[in-house]
N, C-alpha and C positions, 0 to 999 in steps of 0.2 A: 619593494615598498610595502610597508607595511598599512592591512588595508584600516581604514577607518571603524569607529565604534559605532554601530547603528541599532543600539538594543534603545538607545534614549535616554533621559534622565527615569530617574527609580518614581512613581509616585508618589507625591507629598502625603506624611499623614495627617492629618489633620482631629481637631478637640475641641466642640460645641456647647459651650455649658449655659444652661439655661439658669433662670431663675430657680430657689430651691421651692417655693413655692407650686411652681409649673414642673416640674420633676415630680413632687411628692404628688400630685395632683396624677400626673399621668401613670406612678406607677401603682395608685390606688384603683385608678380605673381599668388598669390591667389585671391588678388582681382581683377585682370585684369582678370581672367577665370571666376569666377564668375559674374563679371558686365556686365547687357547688353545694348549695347550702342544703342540709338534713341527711337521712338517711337513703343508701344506696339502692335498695327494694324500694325506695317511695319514690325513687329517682327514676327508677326504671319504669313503672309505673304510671309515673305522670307523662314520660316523652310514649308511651305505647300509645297511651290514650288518647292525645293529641296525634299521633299520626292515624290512630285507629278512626278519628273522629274526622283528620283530612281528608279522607278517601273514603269512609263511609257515605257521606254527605250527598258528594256528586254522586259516586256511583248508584243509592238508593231515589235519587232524584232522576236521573238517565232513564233508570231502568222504570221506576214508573211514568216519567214523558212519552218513551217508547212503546209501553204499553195502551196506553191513551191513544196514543196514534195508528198505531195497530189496527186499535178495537177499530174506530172510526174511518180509517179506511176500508176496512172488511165491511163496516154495516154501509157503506155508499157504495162502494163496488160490487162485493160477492153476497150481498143479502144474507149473511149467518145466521142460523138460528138463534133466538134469542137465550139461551142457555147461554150461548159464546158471550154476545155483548153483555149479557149480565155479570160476567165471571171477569172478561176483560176491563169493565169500567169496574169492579171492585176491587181487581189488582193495582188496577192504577191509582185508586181512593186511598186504598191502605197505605202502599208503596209512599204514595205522596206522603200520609200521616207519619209514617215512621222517618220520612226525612225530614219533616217541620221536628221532629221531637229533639233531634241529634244536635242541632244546637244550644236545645236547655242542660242539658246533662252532660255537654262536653269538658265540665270542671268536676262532675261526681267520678265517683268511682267508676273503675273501666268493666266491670261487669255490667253496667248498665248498659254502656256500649255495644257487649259482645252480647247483650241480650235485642239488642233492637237488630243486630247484623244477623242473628239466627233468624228476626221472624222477618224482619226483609228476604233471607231465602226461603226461608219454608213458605212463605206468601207468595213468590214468584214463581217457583217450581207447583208447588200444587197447584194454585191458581193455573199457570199456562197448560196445566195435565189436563185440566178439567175443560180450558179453549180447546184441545187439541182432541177431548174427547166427542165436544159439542161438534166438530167441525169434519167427523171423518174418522174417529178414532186411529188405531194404530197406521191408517194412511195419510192421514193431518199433516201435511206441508209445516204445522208447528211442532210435529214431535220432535225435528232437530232442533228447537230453537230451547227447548229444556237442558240439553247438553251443554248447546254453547252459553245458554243462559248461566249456570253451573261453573262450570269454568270460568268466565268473564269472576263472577263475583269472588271467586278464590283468587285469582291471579290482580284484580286490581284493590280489593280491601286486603290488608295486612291479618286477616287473621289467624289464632291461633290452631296448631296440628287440630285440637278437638274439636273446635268450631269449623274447619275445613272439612272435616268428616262427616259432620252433623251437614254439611249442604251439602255433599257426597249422597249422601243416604234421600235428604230432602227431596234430591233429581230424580233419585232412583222411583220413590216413589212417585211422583208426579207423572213419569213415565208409566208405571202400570194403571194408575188414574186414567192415563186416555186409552189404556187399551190393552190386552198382550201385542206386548211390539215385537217385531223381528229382531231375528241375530243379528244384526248389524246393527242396529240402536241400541242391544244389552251392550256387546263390547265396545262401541261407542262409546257409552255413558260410563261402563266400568273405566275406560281408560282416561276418561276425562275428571272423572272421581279422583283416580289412582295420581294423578299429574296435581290437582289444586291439592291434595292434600301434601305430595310430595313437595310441593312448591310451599305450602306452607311451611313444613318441617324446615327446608334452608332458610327461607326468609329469617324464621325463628332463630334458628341458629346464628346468620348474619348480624343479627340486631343485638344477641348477646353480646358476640365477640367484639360489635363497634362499639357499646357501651362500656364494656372492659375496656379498650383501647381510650377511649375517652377516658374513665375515670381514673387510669393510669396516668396520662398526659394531665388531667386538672393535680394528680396528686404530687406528679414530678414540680411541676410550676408551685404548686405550696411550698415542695422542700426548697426549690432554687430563690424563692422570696425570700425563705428563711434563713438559709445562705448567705443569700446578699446582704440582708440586715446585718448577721452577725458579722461581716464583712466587710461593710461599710465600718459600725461602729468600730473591729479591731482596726482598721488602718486610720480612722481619725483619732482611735488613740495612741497609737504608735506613731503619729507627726506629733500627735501631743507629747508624747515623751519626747520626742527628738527636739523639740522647741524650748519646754522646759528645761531638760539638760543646758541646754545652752547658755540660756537666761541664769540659771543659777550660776555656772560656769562665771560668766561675765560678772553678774552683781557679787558673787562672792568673791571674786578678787578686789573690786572696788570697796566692800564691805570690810574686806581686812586692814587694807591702806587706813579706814577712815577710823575705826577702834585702835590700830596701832596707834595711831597719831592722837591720839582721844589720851592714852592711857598714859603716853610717853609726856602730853602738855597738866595731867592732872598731876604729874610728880614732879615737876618741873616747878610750880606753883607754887608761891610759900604759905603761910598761914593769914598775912591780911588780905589775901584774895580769896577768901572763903565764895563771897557769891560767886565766880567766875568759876571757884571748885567746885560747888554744886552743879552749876550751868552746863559744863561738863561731864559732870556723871550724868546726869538727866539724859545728856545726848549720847552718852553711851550705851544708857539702857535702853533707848532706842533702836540701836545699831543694834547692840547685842538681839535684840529681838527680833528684828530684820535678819539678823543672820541666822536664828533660828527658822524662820520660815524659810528662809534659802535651804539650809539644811532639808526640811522636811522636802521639800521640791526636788533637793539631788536624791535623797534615798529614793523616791518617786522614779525618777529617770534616770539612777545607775542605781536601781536595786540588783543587777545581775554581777556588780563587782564586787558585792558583800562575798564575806568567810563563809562556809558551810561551817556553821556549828551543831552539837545534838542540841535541841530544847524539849521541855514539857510544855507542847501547847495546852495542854488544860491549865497549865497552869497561867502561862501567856493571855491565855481567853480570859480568865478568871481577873486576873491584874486589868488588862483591854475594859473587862464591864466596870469594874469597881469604878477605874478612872472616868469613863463616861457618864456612872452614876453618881458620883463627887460629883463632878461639873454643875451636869442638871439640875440636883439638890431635889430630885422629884420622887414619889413613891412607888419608885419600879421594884419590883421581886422579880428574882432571878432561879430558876427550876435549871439543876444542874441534871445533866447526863453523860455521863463520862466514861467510856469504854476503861476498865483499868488496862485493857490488853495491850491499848496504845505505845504508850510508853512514851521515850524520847524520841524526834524524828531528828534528823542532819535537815538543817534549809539555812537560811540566812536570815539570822534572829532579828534585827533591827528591820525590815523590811514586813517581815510576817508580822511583828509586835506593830508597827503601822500600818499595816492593814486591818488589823483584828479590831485597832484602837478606834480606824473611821468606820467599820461594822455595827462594832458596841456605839458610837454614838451616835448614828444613824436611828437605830434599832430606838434608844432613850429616846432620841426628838419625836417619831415619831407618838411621841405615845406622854403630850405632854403635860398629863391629869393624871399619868401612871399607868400602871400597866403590869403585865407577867409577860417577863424575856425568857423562853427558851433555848438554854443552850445546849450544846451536845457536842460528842467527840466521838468517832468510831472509826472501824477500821470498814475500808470497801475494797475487797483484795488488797493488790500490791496499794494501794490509797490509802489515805485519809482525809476525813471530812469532817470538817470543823463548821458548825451554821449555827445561825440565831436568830430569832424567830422573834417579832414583836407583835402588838395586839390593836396596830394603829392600823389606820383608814384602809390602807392598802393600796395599790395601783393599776387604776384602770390598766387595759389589756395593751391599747394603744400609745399607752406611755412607758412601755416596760422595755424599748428601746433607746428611751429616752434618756433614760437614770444615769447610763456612764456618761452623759455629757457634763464636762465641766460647769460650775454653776447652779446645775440641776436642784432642784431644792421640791421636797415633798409636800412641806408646808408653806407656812410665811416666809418670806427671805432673810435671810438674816447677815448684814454685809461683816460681820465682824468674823466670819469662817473665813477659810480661804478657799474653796469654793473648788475643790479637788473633789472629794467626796469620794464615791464608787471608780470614778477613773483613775484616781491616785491606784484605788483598790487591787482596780483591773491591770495598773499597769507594776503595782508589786507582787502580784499572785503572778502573771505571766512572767515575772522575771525568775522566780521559782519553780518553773513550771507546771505549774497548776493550771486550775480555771475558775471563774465563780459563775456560780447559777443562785438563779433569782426565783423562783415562785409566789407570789402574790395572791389576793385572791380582795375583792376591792369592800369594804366591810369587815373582814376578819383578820387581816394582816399581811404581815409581807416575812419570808423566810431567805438570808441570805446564808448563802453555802460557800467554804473555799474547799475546794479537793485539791489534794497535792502527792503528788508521788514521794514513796516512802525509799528516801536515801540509805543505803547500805556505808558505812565505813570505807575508805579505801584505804 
């Protein structure tokens, strides 16, 4: 008997789509957490200084508490010379002072920092040399505590190799302050020296490589935004072709039915039904114009079925502006620049000549008091790149994603377009294989580019 299936059903997948609203929203705030704004050296810099500044704080506050307390158990307990308690409550005065100061300065520059954390040591070490000298000298029950004093502030402030060396040296000395010490307090102190300083050096080390590691991860997430943008907008306009094909598909058969029958009743008519012949052409110029925008929406969404033919796109460009500047009727100059090396390319002429056409007049509207259109033609390796460059307003940064959407409109609206614009654009250049890129800059203008690969004959 064959035994039973017990793996289960497969898991459901499932597809949660929120508002676009609440999407855009959250993936602004992703990239806002993720981004780091200015430069890398100031970046680094400011996270130092703020960790310099977290662990500075306490530790120069501790260590003057504990000196305080120190002194004033020695003066009730073991009667110290007044040299000690004078030297004790002045470490712990300063010590104090210098960690009231570390909160004013913790936004300045981190040299200020690393100057209050030098004279926190240098004031703790000499200071305790000179308790330790008042108190007994090189037999001072506190000559150990300059050691461990020493060490404690290397191992728990983040400071840097030279400032770990500088309270290296600070120890050493504070040690001879209370006395010649024996050999077990030199190697003591040198090994305790030889450890914060060492401990410095990886710290240092560790904190570049997390930073690297960070600003790699914030730069990966930059490129994967950028990505996705460009990735959203291609796949909503690849349903945008898929949709329009269709639509033209459908209305252009209904479109043909309704001109044939148009053309077949106006011959059919005799001469005392002139107004009923008029009434009829009228609707057929209708149609016929209907069918033209149909037209332009299928080159749009089967620009890949067109012929490879050669053309001279300069010349193509040049016919694309004229007709843009007819239209407008506005005082645009046009500054040619025309690779002659170019020459003829192979692509699909009706396609590219509608594309270049919603370029050029893009470029015109922008610029509706006139203007100077830049155009150009060159060769980029196996490429070519055809752009046009106008002297209108430009497009904020935030909008520059925006522009293939159908619709999209730079200025006023204007309903008598058909409101294709840059994605017709985008979706003839890709059918070509190409691509178009956009620079902007928001006050000086806006430059749009189509690059296309340079067809050989077969």
């Amino acid at each position: 008997m064959a035994s039973a299936d017990r793996t289960g059903p497969a898991p459901r997948a499932s597809l949660s789509l929120q508002p676009p609203s609440a999407l855009r929203q959250r993936a602004d705030h992703v990239h806002e957490k993720s981004g780091r704004s200015g430069r890398s050296r100031r970046r680094y810099f400011a996270e130092q200084r703020l960790k310099l500044a977290g662990r500075l704080l306490p530790t120069s506050a501790a260590i003057g508490a504990l000196t305080g307390i120190l002194t004033v158990l020695d003066l009730y307990l073991r009667n110290p010379p007044a040299m000690a308690t004078i030297a004790g409550a002045a470490v712990a005065i300063l010590v104090g002072l210098c960690s009231l100061v570390v909160p004013r300065i913790v936004h300045r520059r981190v040299e200020a920092l690393l100057g209050v954390a030098t004279a926190v040591s240098c004031v703790t070490m000499l200071g305790w040399g000179l308790i330790a000298r008042a108190t007994g000298g090189p037999e001072s029950h506190y000559v150990m505590i300059i050691a461990l004093a020493g060490f404690a502030m290397a191992a728990t402030v983040p400071l840097p190799p030279g400032i770990a060396l500088i309270n290296a040296c600070a120890s050493y000395a504070g040690l001879w302050i209370a006395g010649e010490p024996p050999l077990y307090a030199h190697v003591t102190l040198f090994m305790s020296g030889v450890a914060g300083v060492v401990l410095a050096q990886s710290r240092h080390r560790v904190s570049i490589a997390t930073f690297r590691r960070i600003e790699r991860l914030s730069a990966a997430v930059s490129r994967m935004r950028r990505v996705q943008e460009q990735l959203v907008v291609v796949e909503k306009l690849e349903a945008l072709r898929v949709l329009v094909g269709g639509m033209a598909h459908e209305l252009n058969n209904a479109l043909a039915v309704s001109v044939a029958s148009n053309q077949q009743a106006a011959k059919m008519l005799s001469e005392p039904l002139e107004p009923s012949l008029s009434a009829i052409q009228k609707s057929d110029g209708g149609l016929k114009r209907i069918r033209r925008t149909v037209d332009r929406l299928r080159r749009f969404a089967m620009a890949a079925e067109g012929i490879l033919e050669p053309a001279d796109v300069g010349a193509m460009l040049d016919f694309a502006l004229e007709s843009a500047i007819g239209r407008a009727r506005s005082g645009v100059i046009v500054l040619r620049n025309y690779d002659p090396t170019v020459g003829a390319i192979e692509c699909h002429v009706a396609a590219l000549a509608e594309a270049l056409f919603q370029i050029a007049r893009n470029a015109v509207e922008a610029m509706p008091g006139g203007g100077t259109i830049q155009a150009s033609v060159r060769n980029d390796g196996d490429r070519v790149v055809l752009s046009v460059s106008d002297e209108g307003h430009g497009i904020p940064e935030g909008e520059l994603a925006r522009v293939f959407d159908p619709f999209y409109s730079r200025g006023p609206r204007q309903t008598s377009k058909s409101g294709l614009g840059l994605s017709a654009v985008y979706g003839l250049v890709s059918a070509l294989g190409g691509r178009v890129e956009i620079r902007s800059e928001v006050g000086k203008g806006t430059e749009v580019a189509i690059v296309m690969p340079r067809r050989k004959k077969s």
